[in-house]
N, C-alpha and C positions, 0 to 999 in steps of 0.2 A: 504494500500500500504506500501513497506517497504521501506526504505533507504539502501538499503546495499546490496550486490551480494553472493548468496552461493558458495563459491569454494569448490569443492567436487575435492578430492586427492585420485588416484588409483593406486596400483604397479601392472605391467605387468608382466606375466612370464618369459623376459625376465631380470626382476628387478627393470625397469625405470620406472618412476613416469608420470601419465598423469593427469593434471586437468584441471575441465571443468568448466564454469560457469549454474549451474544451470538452471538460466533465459533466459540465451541468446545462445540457439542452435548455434553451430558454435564458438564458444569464447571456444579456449580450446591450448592448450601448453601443452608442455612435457621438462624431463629432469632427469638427475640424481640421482640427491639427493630433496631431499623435499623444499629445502630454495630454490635451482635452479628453480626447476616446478616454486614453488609461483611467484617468479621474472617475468618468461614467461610470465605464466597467467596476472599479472599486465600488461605488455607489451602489450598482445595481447588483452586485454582489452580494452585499452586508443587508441589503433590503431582500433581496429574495430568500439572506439564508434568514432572518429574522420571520421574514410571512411565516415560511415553513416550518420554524420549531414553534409559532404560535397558534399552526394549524394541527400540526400534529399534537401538542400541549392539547387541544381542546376537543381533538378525536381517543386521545387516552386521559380524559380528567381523572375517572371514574376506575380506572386501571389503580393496583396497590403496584406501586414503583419498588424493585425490587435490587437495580444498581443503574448507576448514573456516572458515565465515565466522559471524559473525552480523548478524543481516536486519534491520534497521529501516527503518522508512517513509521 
């Protein structure tokens, strides 16, 4: 397993930059320049992983929590 996210940077025919993360379908931002997209992508990173443990948080409320770890590679 790895610790880390691949951000993968692509210029559109129109000129503006889109990047996506790798791992996680759906994590992706755009922008103008290269330093902008990156910024995005960060954002839209820390939002989508937030939605998700507050979506999941609310599909297992009623679950007895049994271990609660955090994963790194």
């Amino acid at each position: 397993m790895q610790n880390a996210w691949t951000a993968v940077y692509v210029v559109t025919e129109s000129g503006n930059i889109i990047g996506y993360i790798e791992e996680l379908p759906g994590a992706m931002a755009q922008g103008d320049t290269l330093k902008e997209t990156e910024t995005n992508l960060r954002e839209a990173l820390e939002m989508m992983l937030r939605a998700n443990r507050r979506t999941t948080w609310e599909d297992f409320k009623s679950a007895r929590v049994v271990k609660r770890e955090t994963l790194l590679g």
